[in-house]
N, C-alpha and C positions, 0 to 999 in steps of 0.2 A: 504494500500500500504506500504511496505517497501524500505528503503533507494536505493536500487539495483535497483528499476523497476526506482524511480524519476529519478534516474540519466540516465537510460536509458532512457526515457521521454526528461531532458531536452540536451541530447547527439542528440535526434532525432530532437528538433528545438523545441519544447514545451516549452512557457514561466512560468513563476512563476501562473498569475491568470490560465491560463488553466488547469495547474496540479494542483490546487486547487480547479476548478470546478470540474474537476472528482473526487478528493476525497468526495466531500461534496454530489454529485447525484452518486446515486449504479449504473447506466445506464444512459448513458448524451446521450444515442440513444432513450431512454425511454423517457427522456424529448423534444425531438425535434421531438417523434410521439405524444406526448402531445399537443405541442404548434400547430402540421398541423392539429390536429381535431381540434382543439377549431377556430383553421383560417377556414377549412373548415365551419364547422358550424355556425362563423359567415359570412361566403359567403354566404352561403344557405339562411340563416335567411336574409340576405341581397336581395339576389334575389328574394324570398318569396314575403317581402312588395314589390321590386319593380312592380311584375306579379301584386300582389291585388291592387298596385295603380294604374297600367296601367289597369285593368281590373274596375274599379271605374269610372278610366276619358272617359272608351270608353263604359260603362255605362251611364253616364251623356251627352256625345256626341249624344247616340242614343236618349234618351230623348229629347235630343233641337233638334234634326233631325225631331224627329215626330213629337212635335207639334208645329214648323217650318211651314212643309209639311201641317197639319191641319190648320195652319193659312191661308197659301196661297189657300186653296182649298175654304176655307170659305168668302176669300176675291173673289176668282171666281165667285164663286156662285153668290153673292151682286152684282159683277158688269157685271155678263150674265142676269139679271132679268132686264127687260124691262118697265119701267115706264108705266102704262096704260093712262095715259094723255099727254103724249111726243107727240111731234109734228111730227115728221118720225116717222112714221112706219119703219119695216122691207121692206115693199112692196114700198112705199118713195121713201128710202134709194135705194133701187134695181131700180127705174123708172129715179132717178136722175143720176146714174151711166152713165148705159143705153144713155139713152137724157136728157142731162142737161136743158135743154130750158122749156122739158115737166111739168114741175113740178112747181106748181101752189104756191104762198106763200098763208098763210093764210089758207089754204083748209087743 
């Protein structure tokens, strides 16, 4: 830069550090396309881990979901099976409903 442009510079409002920055960067537009990739690219990179963490915790969610679900089914099972020495029957339990009176203790 020569004398004639600073002072047209600082005639237009341009301070001292300003008209220094542009002498010192060839394109000070160059540098502010610089600095939006390097932001963008940390945004990216930023939403990247967030997707593979969300994508991890709903991984792990399905895991405790199923074998959750496997527990509960397995604890069904246990408590549908029917002691073969139990005192009611199924047929009992049905007679007592029925007529309470019918149903014999002890038998």
């Amino acid at each position: 830069m020569n004398y004639s442009e600073i002072i047209k510079l600082l005639d237009a409002g341009y301070t001292r550090e300003e008209i220094m920055s542009m002498q010192e960067g060839a394109d000070p537009e160059a540098d502010e396309n610089s600095e939006n990739e390097n932001a963008s690219e940390a945004d990216e990179n930023s939403e990247n881990e967030n997707v593979d963490s969300l994508n991890n915790a709903i991984k792990e969610m399905k895991t405790m979901f199923s074998d959750f679900t496997k527990e509960i089914v397995a604890m069904n099972i246990m408590n549908s099976r029917q002691d073969p020495d139990q005192e009611n029957a199924v047929d009992d339990i049905i007679a007592n409903i029925i007529s309470p009176k019918s149903m014999k203790k002890g038998d």
